[in-house]
C-alpha positions in Angstrom: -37.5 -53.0 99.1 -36.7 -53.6 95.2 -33.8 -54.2 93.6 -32.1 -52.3 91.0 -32.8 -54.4 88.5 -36.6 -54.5 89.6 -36.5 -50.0 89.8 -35.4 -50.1 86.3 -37.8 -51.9 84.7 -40.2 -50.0 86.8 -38.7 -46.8 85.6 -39.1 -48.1 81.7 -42.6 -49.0 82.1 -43.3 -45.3 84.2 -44.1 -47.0 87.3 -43.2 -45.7 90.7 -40.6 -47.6 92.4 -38.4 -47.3 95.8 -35.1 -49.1 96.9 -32.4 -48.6 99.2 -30.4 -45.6 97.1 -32.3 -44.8 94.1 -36.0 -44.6 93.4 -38.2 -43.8 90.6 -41.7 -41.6 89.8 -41.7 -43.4 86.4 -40.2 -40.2 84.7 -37.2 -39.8 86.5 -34.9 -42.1 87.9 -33.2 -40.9 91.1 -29.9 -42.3 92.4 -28.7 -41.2 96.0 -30.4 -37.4 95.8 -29.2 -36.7 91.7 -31.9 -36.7 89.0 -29.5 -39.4 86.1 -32.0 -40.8 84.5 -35.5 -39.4 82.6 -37.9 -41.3 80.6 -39.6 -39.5 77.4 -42.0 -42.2 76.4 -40.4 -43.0 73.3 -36.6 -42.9 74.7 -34.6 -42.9 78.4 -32.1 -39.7 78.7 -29.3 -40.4 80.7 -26.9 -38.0 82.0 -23.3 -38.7 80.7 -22.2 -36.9 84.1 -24.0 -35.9 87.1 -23.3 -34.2 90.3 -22.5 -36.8 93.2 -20.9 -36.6 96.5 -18.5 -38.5 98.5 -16.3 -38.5 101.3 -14.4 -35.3 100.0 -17.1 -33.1 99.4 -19.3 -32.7 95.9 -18.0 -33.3 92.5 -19.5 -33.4 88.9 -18.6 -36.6 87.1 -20.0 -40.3 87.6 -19.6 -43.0 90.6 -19.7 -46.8 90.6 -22.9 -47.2 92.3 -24.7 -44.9 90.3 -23.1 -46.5 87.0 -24.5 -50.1 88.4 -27.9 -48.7 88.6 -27.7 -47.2 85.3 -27.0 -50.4 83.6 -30.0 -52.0 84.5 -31.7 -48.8 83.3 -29.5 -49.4 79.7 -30.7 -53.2 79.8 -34.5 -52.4 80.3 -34.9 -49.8 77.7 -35.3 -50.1 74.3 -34.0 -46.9 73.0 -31.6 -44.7 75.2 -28.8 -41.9 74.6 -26.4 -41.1 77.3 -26.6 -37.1 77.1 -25.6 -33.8 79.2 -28.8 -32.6 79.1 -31.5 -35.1 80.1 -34.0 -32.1 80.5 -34.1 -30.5 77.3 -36.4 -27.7 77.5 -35.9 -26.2 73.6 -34.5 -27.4 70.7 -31.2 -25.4 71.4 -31.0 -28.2 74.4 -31.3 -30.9 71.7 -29.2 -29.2 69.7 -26.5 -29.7 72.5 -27.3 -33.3 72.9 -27.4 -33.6 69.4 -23.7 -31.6 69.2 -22.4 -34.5 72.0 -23.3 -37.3 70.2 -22.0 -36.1 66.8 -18.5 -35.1 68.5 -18.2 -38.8 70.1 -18.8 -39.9 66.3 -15.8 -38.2 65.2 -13.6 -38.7 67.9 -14.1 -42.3 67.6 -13.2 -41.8 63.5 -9.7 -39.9 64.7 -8.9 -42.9 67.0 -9.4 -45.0 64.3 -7.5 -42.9 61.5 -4.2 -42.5 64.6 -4.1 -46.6 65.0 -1.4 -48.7 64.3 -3.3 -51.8 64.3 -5.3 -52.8 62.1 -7.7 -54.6 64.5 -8.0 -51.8 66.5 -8.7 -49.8 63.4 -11.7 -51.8 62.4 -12.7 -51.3 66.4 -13.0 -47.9 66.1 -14.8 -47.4 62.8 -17.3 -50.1 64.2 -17.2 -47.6 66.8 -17.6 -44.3 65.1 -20.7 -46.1 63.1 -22.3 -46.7 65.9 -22.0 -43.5 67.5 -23.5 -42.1 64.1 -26.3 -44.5 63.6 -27.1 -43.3 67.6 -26.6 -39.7 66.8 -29.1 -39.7 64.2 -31.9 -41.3 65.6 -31.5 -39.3 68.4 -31.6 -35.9 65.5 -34.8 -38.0 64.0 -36.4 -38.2 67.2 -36.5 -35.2 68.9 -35.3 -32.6 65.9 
């Protein structure tokens, strides 16, 4: 049995890997039963929510296990974007992706242009950078 840690880097590299609750084919990383995680060669998709299940029936959002596994998935790969759509199959599902990221950017420059501190200002225009350096590699990659 592997570890997370050990299914990650498998998943990066596009090797086949099993573990207790998640397991990979080397394109997509499976956690419990819920595709989160696909690998496009040049970037890893993850899904920003997912469908999971627990003692109350199903819901659509994220769980602490899952989010444990993801991190090793964020640590091994060299380029990533946490998405909604991590199986884009036309550029109007990039498009989407590409519409998420951009609306994290600006939300992010709000926050900062509603603080009353000036550290936390300078937090979230580091922020909102970030998110638009990340939004448009994403638009040079697959747009």
């Amino acid at each position: 049995m592997k570890t997370n840690k050990d299914l990650a880097t498998y998943f990066v590299n596009g090797r086949y890997g099993h573990g207790s609750n998640c397991h990979t084919d080397g394109t997509t990383f499976v956690s419990y039963d819920t595709a989160v995680a696909v690998n496009h060669g040049k970037c890893i998709l993850i899904a920003c929510a997912y469908k999971a299940r627990n003692w109350c029936g199903s819901f659509f959002g994220r769980t602490a296990t899952t989010e444990r596994q993801l991190l090793h998935v964020k640590r091994a790969a060299k380029t990533y974007f946490i998405v909604p759509c991590i199986f884009p199959q036309d550029r109007h599902d990039h498009r989407e992706n590409l519409k998420f990221l951009r609306a994290e950017a600006k939300e992010c420059r709000e926050k900062a242009k509603r603080a009353r501190l000036e550290e936390m200002r300078t937090y979230w225009v580091e922020r909102a950078k970030e998110k638009t350096k990340t939004a448009n590699r994403y638009y040079k990659l697959f747009l």
